[in-house]
Backbone as JSON, one array per atom type, in Angstrom:
{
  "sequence": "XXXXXXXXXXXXXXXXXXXXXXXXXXXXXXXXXXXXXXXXXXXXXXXXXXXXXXXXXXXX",
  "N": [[-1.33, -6.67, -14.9], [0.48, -4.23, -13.31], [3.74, -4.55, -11.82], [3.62, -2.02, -9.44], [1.37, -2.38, -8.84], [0.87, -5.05, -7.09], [3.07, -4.67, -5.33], [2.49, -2.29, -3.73], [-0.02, -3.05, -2.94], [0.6, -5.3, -0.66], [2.38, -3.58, 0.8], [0.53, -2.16, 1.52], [-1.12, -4.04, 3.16], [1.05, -4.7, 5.28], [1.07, -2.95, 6.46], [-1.6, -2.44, 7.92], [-1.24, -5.13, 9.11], [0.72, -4.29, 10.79], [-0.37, -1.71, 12.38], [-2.34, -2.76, 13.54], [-0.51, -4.61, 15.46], [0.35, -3.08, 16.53], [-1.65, -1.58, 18.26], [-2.48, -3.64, 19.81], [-0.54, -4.41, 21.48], [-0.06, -1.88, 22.88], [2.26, 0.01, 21.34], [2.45, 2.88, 20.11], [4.41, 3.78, 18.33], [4.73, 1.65, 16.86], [1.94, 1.82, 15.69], [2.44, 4.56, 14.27], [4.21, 3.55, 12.02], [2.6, 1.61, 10.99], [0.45, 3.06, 9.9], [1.92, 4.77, 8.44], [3.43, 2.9, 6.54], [0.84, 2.1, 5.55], [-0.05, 4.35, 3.87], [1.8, 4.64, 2.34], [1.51, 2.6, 0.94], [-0.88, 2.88, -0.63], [-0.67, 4.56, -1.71], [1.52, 3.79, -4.07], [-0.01, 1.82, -4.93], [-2.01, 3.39, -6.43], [-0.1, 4.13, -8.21], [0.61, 2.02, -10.1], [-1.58, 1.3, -10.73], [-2.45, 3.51, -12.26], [-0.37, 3.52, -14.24], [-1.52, 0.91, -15.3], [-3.84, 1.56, -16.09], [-3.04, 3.4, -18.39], [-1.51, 1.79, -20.21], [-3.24, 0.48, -21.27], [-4.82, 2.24, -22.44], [-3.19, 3.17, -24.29], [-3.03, 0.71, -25.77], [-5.48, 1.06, -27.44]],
  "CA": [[-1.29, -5.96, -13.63], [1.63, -3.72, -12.98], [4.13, -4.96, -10.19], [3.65, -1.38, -8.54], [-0.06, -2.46, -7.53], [1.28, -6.2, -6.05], [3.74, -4.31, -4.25], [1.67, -1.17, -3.37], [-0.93, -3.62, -2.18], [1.63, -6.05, -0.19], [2.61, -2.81, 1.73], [-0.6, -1.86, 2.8], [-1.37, -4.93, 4.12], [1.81, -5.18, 5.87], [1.01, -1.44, 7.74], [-2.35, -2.91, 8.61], [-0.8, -5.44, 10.21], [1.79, -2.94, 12.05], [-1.3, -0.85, 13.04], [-3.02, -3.81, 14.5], [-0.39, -5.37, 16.68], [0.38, -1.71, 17.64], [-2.55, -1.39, 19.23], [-2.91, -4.65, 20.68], [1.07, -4.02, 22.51], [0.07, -0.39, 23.34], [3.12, 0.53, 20.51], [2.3, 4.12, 19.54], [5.49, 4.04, 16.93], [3.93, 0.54, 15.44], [1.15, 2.11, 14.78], [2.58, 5.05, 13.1], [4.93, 2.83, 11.26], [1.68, 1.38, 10.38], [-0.2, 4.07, 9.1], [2.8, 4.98, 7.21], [3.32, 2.29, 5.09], [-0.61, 1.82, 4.59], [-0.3, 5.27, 3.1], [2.93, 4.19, 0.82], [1.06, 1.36, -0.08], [-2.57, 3.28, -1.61], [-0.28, 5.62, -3.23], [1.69, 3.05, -4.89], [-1.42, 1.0, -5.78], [-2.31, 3.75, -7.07], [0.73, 4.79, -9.25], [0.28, 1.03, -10.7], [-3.08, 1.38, -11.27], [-2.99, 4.58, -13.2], [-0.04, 2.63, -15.4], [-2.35, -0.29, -16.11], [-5.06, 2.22, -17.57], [-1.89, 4.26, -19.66], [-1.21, 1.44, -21.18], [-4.96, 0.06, -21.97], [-5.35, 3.17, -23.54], [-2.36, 2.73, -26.04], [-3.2, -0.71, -27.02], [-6.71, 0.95, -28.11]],
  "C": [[0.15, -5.48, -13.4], [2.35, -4.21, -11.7], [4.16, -3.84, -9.75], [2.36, -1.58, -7.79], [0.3, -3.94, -6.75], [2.44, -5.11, -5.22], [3.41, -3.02, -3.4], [0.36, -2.16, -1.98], [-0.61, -4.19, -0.74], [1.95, -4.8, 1.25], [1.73, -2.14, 2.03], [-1.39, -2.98, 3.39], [-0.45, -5.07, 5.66], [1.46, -4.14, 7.03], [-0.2, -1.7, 8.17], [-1.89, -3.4, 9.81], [0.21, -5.41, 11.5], [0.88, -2.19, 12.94], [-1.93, -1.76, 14.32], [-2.25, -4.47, 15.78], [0.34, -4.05, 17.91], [-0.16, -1.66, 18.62], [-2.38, -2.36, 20.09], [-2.15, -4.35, 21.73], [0.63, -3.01, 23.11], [1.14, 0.08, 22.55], [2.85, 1.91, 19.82], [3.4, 4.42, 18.4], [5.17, 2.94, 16.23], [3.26, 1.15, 14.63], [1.44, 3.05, 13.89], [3.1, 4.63, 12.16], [3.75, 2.08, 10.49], [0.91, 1.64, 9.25], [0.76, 4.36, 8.04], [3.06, 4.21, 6.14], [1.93, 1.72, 4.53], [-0.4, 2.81, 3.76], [0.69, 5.26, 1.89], [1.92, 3.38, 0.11], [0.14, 1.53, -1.3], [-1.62, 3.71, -2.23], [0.57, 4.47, -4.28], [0.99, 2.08, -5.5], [-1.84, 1.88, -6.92], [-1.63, 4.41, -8.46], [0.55, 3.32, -10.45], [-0.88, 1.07, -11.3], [-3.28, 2.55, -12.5], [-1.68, 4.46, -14.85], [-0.35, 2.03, -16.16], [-3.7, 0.28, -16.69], [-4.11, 2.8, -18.69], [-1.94, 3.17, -20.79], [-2.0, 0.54, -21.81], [-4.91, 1.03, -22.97], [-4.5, 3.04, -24.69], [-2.29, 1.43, -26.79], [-4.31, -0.56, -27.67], [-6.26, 1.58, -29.34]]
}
C-alpha cells in the first residue's frame, strides 16, 4: 500500500471531521476547511492508488 493512500485517506477523515463539528458550531469556514481537505484527501488516495496498480503491473 503506498503511503499516499494512508495519508490521502487520514486527510479525508480529518475534513470529515472539520465538516462535522462545523456544522454542529454553526462554523461556515470549518466546514469549508472541511470539504477542502476531504477533497485533498480522495485525490491523494487516489494518486496512491493508481501507484499501487503501476507497480502491480511491472511486477507482472
Amino acid at each position: 500500500m503506498d503511503k499516499d493512500r494512508i495519508a490521502g485517506a487520514a486527510k479525508e477523515a480529518k475534513g470529515t471531521i472539520e465538516q462535522v463539528v462545523g456544522n454542529v458550531l454553526g462554523d461556515a469556514k470549518l466546514v469549508a476547511d472541511g470539504k477542502r481537505d476531504k477533497a485533498e484527501g480522495k485525490a491523494q488516495n487516489a494518486i496512491g492508488s493508481a501507484k499501487d496498480i503501476a507497480k502491480d503491473a511491472l511486477k507482472k
